[in-house]
C-alpha positions as CSV (number, residue, x, y, z in Angstrom):
1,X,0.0,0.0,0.0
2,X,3.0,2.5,-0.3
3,X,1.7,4.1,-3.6
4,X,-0.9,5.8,-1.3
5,X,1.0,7.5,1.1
6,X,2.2,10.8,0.8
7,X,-0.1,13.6,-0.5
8,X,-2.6,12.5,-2.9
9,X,-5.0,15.4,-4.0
10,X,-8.8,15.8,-4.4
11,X,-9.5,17.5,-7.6
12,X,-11.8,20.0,-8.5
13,X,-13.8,19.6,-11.7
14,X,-13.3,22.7,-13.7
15,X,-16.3,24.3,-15.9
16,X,-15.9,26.9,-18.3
17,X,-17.9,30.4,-17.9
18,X,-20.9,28.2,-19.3
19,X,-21.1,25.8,-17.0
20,X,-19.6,22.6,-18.8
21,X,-16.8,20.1,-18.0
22,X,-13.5,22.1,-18.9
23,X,-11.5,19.4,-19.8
24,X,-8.7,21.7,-21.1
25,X,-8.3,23.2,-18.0
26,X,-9.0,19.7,-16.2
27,X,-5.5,18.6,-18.3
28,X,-3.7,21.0,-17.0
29,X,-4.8,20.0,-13.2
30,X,-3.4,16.8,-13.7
31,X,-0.1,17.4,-15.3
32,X,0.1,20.7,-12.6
33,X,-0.1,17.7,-10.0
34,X,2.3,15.3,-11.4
35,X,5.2,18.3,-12.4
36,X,5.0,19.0,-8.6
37,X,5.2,16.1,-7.0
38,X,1.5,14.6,-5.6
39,X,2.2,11.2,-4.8
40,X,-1.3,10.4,-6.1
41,X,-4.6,11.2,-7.3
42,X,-8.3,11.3,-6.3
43,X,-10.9,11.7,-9.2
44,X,-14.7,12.6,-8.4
45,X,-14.9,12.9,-4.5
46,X,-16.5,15.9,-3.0
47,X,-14.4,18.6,-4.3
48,X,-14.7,17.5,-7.6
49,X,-18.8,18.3,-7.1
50,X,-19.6,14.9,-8.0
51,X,-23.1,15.1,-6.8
52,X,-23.7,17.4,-9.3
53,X,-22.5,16.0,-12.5
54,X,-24.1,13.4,-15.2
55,X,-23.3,10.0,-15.2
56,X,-22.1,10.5,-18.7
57,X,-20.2,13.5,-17.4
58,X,-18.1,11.3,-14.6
59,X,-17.6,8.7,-16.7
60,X,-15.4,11.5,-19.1
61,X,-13.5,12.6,-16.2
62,X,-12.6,9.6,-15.4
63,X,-11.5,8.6,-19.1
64,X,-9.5,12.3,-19.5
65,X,-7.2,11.6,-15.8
66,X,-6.5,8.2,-17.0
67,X,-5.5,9.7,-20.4
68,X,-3.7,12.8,-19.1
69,X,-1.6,10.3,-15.9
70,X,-0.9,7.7,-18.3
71,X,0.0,5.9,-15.8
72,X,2.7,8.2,-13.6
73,X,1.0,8.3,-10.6
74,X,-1.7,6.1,-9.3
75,X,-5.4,6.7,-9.1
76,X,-8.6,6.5,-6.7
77,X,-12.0,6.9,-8.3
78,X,-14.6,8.0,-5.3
79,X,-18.0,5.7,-5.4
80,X,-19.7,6.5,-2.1
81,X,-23.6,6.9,-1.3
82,X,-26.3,5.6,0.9
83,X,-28.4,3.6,-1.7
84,X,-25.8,0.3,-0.6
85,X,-27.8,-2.3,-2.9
86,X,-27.4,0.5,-6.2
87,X,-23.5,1.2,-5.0
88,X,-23.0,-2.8,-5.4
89,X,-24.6,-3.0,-8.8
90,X,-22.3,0.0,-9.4
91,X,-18.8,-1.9,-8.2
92,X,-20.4,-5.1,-10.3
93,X,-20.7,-3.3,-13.5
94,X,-18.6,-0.1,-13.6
95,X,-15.6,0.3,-15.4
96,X,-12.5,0.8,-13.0
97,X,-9.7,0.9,-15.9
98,X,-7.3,2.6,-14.7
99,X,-7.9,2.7,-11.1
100,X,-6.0,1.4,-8.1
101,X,-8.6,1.9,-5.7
102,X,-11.8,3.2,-4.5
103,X,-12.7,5.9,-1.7
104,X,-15.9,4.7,-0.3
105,X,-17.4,7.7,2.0
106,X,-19.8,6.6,5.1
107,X,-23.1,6.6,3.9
108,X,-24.8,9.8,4.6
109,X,-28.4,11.4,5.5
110,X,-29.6,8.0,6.6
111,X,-27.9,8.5,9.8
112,X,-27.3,4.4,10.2
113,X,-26.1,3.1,13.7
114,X,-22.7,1.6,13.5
115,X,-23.9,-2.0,12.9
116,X,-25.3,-0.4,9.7
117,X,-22.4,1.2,8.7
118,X,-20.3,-1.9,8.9
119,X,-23.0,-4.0,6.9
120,X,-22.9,-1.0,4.0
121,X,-19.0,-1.6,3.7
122,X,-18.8,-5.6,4.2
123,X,-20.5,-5.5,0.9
124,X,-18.6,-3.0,-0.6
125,X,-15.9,-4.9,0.5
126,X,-17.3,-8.1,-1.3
127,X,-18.6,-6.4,-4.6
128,X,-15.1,-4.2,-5.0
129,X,-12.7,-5.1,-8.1
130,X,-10.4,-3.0,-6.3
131,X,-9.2,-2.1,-2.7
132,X,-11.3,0.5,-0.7
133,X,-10.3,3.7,1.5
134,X,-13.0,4.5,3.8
135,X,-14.5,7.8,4.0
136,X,-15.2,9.3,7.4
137,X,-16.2,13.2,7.5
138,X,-19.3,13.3,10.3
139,X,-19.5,16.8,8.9
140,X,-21.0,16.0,5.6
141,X,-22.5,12.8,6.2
142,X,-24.4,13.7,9.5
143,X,-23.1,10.4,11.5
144,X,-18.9,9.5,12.6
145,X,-17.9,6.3,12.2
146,X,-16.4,4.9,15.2
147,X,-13.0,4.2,15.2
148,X,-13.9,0.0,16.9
149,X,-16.3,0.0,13.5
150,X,-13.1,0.7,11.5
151,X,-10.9,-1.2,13.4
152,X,-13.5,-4.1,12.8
153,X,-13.7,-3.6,8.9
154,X,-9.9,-3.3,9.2
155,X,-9.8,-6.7,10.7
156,X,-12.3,-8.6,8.6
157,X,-11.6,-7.2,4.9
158,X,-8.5,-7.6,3.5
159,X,-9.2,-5.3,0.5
160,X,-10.4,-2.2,2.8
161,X,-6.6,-0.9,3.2
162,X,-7.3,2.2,4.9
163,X,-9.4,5.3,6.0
164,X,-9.1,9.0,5.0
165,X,-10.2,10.4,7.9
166,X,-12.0,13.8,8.2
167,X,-14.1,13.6,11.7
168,X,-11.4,16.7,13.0
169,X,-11.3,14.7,16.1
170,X,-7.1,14.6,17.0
171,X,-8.2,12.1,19.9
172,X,-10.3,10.0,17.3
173,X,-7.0,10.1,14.6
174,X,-4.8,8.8,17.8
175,X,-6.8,5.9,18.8
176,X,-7.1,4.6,15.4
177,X,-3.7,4.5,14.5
178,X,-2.8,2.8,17.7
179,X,-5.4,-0.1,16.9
180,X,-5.2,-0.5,13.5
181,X,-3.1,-3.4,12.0
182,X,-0.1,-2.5,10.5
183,X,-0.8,-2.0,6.8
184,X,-3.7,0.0,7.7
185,X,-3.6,3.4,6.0
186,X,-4.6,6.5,8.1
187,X,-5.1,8.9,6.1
188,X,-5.8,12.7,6.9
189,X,-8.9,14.8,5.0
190,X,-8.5,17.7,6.9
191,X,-5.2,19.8,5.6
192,X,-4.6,22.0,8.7
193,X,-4.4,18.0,10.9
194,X,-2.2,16.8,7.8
195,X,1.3,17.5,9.2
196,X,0.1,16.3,13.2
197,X,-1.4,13.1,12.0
198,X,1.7,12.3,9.9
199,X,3.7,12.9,12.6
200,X,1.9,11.1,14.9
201,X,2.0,8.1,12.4
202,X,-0.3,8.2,10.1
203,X,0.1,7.3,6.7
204,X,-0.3,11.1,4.7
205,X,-3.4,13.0,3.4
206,X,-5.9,13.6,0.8
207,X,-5.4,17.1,0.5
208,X,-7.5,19.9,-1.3
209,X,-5.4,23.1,-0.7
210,X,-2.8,20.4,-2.2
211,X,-3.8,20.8,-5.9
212,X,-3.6,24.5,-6.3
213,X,-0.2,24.4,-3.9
214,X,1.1,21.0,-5.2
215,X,4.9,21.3,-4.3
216,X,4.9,23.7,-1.4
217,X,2.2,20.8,0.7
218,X,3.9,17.8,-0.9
219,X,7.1,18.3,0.6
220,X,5.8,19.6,3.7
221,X,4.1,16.1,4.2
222,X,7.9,14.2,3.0
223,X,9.5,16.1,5.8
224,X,6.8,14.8,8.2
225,X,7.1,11.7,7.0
226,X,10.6,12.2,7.7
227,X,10.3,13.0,10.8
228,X,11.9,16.3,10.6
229,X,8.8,18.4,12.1
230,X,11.0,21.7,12.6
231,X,11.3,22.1,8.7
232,X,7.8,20.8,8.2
233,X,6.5,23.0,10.8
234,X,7.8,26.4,8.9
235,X,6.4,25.2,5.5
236,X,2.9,24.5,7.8
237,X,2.4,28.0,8.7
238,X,3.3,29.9,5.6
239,X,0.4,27.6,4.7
240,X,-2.4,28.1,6.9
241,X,-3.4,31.3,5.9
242,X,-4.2,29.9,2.3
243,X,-5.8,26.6,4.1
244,X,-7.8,28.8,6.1
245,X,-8.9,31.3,3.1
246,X,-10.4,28.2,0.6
247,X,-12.6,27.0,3.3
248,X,-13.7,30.5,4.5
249,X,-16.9,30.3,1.9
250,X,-16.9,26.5,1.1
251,X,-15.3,23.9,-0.8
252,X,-14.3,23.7,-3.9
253,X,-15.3,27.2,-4.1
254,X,-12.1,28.6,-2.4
255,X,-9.7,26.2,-3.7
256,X,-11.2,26.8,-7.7
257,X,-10.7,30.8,-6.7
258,X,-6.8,30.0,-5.3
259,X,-6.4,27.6,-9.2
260,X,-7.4,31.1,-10.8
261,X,-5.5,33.3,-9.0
262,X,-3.0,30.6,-10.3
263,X,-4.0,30.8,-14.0
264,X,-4.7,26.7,-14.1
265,X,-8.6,27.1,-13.9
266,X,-11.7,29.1,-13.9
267,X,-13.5,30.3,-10.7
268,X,-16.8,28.6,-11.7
269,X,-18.8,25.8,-9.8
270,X,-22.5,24.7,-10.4
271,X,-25.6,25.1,-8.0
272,X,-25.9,24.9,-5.1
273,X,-22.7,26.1,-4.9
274,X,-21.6,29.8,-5.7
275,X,-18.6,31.2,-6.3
276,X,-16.2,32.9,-4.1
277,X,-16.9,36.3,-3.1
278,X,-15.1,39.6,-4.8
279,X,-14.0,40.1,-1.3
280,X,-12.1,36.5,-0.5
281,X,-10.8,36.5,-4.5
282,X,-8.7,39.6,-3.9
283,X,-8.0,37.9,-0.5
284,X,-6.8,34.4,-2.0
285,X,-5.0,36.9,-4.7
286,X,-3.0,38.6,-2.4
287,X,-2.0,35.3,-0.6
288,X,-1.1,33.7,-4.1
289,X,1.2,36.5,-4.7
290,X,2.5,37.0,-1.5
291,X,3.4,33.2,-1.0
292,X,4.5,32.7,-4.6
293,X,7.0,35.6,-4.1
């Protein structure tokens, strides 16, 4: 499971001013990723506003990273819900080409109790063609997974590898990667807990302030890694400002403002999402500038 630890990235799905897949731009996300060293790749999660495209419109992201990576770095496609019979027919008969793995997020709005949780991912874990990263990010989904219900699915599924983890719980990060078995991946979805849960031992991060800051948050995470927290800890905080200005109105909406300010994509997203504010564009501007100085 080496090939996912390090920074791996959640990408955005750019649009052009009309609202359509910008798959231009979306090539240039992917080589700006790969010249800067991301150890890997995450295709249709969250920030890449899934929810909101077409079948038909997923299916050609997927097909345009595989074409653009050719193969340099490896790949995790997101397929998460809380419709578990229609996510198994989707692992049965979906095409994975490509693909090293699957980020599975905890099924959400249906609030399930743990022993409902686990059920959802034993037959994730049974349908999958490929191994799964949970998904954990109470947040979003309305319920946390416990970490003894991850433990357990670390336990009984070989081919569940490892969690990204997004509860912001420091506690909840510690007592998971004290329990879980040795291969297990703990992984961090929050970018200002990255560089503690590295240190602490975790396995790296699936980061979104990543993509637009590629090099600057990828080495930051090798020198955790490294164990050398004094140089990772002066790359951290010329970071946090920019971590803390993409969240300020949302994600992706900050992130796609900071890839502007960048010149690598457009500011757009689609509804119900809007896009950043006049007022935190100058703001992400001015960081851009600032740091890139």
């Amino acid at each position: 499971m080496e090939q996912f630890k390090g920074t791996g990235v959640a990408l955005i799905t750019p649009f052009t001013t009309s609202k359509e897949v910008d798959f231009h731009a979306l090539e240039r996300l992917v080589n700006y990723q790969i010249d800067n060293g991301i150890d890997y790749l995450v295709v249709l999660g969250t920030t890449g506003e899934t929810a909101t495209l077409t079948k038909d419109e997923q299916e050609h992201v997927k097909a345009k990273v595989v074409e653009v990576n050719n193969g340099r770095l490896p790949l995790v496609v997101g397929l998460g819900g809380n419709n578990t019979r229609q996510l198994v027919d989707d692992l049965h008969h979906g095409n994975f080409d490509g693909f090293s793995a699957i980020l599975s997020v905890s099924p959400y709005y249906n609030k399930p109790s743990q022993e409902g949780i686990y059920e959802h991912f034993r037959l994730i874990s049974e349908a999958s063609p490929l191994p799964v990263i949970l998904y954990n990010v109470p947040p979003r989904t309305g319920s946390n997974m416990a970490p003894a219900t991850v433990l357990r699915l670390a336990r009984d599924f070989e081919n569940i590898i490892g969690i990204k983890e997004a509860a912001g719980d420091l506690e909840q990060v510690l007592e998971l990667i004290k329990g879980k078995p040795a291969d297990f991946l703990i992984i961090c979805g929050e970018d200002k807990l990255a560089l503690s849960l590295v240190l602490a031992g975790g396995a790296g991060v699936i980061s979104v302030v990543g993509q637009a800051l590629p090099k600057e948050f990828s080495d930051m995470i090798r020198l955790g890694i490294q164990a050398e927290p004094r140089g990772a800890f002066k790359s951290f905080y010329a970071l946090m400002e920019g971590i803390d200005l993409i969240f300020k109105e949302g994600n992706p909406s900050g992130v796609k403002a900071m890839l502007h300010a960048l010149k690598i994509s457009g500011l757009e997203v689609r509804l119900p999402l809007v896009c950043a504010s006049p007022e935190l564009q100058q703001k992400i501007n001015t960081f851009v500038s600032e740091f890139k100085k």
